[in-house]
N, C-alpha and C positions, 0 to 999 in steps of 0.2 A: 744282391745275395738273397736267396732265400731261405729268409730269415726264421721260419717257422720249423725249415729241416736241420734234426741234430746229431744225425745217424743216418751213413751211408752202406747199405747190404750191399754186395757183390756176389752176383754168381761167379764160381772158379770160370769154369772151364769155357774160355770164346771171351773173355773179361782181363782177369789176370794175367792169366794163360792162356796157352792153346795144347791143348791134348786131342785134339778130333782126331789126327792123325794114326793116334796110338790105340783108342776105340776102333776106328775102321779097320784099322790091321790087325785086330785080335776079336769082333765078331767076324772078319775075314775067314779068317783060321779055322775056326770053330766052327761058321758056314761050311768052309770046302771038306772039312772030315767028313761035314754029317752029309755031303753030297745036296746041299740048300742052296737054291740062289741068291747071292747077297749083289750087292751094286753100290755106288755111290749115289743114287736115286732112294733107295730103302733107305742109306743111312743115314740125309737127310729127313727122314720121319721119326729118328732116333734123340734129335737132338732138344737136350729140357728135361727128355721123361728115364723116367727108371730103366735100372737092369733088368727086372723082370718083365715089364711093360715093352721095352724093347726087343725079347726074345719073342714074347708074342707078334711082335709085329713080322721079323723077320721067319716065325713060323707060319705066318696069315697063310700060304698059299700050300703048304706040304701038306699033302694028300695022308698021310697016316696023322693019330693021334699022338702027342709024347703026354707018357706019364708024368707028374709032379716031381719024382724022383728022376727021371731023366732029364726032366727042364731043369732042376737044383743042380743037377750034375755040368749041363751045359752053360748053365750060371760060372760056377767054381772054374771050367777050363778058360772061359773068357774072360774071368775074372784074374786069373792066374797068369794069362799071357799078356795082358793088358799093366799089370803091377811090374810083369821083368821087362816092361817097354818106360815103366814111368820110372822105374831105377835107376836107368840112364838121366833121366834128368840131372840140372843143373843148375846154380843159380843164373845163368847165363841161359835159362830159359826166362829170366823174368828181365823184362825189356828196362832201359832206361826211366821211360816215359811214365810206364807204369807207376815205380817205384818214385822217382820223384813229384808225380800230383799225388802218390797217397801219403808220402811225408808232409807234401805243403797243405791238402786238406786236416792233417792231424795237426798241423801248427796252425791251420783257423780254429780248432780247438771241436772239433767233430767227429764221432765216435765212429770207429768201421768194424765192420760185419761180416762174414762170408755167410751164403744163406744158399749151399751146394745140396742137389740130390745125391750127389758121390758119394759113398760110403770111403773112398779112397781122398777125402777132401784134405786131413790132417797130411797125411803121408805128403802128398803132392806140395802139398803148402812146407814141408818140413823142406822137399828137395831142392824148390826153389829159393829157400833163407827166409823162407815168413814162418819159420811153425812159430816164434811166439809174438808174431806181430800185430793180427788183429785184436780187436776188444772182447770178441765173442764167435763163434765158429757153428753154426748150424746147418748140419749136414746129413746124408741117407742112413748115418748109424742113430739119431734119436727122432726120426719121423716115420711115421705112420703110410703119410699120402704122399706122393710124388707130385710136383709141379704137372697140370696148371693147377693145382689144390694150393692154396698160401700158407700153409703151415710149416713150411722149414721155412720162411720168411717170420711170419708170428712168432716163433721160436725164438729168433734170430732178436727180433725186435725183444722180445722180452727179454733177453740177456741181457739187452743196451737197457733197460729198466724206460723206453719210449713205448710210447701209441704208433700204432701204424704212419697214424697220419704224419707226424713229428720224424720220417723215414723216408729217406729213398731209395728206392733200388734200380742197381743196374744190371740189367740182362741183355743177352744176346739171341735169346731165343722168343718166338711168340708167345711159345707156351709159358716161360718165365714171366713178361708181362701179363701176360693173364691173370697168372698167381698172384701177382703184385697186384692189380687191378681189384681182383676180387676181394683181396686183404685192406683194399684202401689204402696202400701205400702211393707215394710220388713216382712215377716211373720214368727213366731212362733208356733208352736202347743206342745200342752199338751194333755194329754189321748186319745180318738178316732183320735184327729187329728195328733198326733205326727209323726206317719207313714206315712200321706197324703203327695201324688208326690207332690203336689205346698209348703208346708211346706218347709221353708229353714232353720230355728233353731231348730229339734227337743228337745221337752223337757223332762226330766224324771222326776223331780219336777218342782216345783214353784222355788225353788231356785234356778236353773241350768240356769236361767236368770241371773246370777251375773257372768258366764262364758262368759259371750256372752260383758260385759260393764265392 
């Protein structure tokens, strides 16, 4: 065990869960009204970083400017069609596997975190039957900087009343390890991130966390 970690962070979304689905079909949307071309190629550059950092991206190539108010605006529709996709959720979105290693890590007596850029991270967490399960919830409604920046990880940490170091975090995305990296946290990765050079726990499942504690 590693004995020196007393707090494990979780990114939501590609971790807990999987909502990618419900992001790509609602900057879909929102792309094909404004006549932009969107892909499954773009949307992986989407993943880690912010709503608004992600509209830029999927803006990089459209030939006119949008004003701040029109970007706020195409914020809110994607933001909007994205929440009546997460409404359907269910607890029957939260897998077996999941729910039982983070019962049995919480009976090694180990504090858990969510450490989401989501401004939508409570809600999500509520559909699936975790809203009052983790110790602390750090998410895009009290941070500044979006991942790879570590402050919704710091945050996160500081609720659990640990140092970075005294933390792990597990992410799915590179940009998440980054953030963990530069905060000086312990790092983990699951699917895209598993293979990532800064990655120190690679994961094959959610459970292959109980090897590690």
């Amino acid at each position: 065990m590693e004995s020196n970690i007393r707090g494990i962070i979780f990114d939501l979304d590609g971790v807990i869960c999987f909502t990618d689905i419900f992001h790509y079909q609602a900057w879909k949307k929102m792309a094909d009204n404004e006549g932009i071309e969107f892909n499954e190629k773009i949307n992986e550059r989407l993943r880690g970083v912010s709503r608004a950092e992600s509209l830029e991206i999927i803006l990089e190539k459209v030939s006119r400017e949008y004003t701040p108010e029109e970007k706020a605006s195409l914020m809110v529709q994607k933001n909007n069609m994205y929440r009546e996709l997460l409404a359907t959720m269910t607890t029957a979105d939260l897998s077996d596997e999941v729910k039982n290693t983070l019962d049995t890590l919480r009976e090694k007596g180990l504090k858990l975190a969510i450490g989401s850029s989501s401004k939508n991270a409570k809600f999500i967490l509520q559909q699936i039957g975790l809203g009052d399960y983790f110790d602390a919830v750090s998410d895009g409604t009290n941070i500044q900087r979006s991942k790879p920046d570590p402050q919704v990880f710091l945050m996160a940490a500081e609720m659990l009343g640990f140092a970075p170091e005294e933390c792990l975090v597990v992410e799915d995305a590179e940009a998440g390890i980054d953030a963990a990296d530069a905060g000086h946290f312990h790092k983990a990765g699951i699917g895209p991130a598993r293979n990532y050079g800064k990655t120190e726990f690679p994961l094959n499942s959610f459970a292959d966390l109980l090897q590690i504690f």
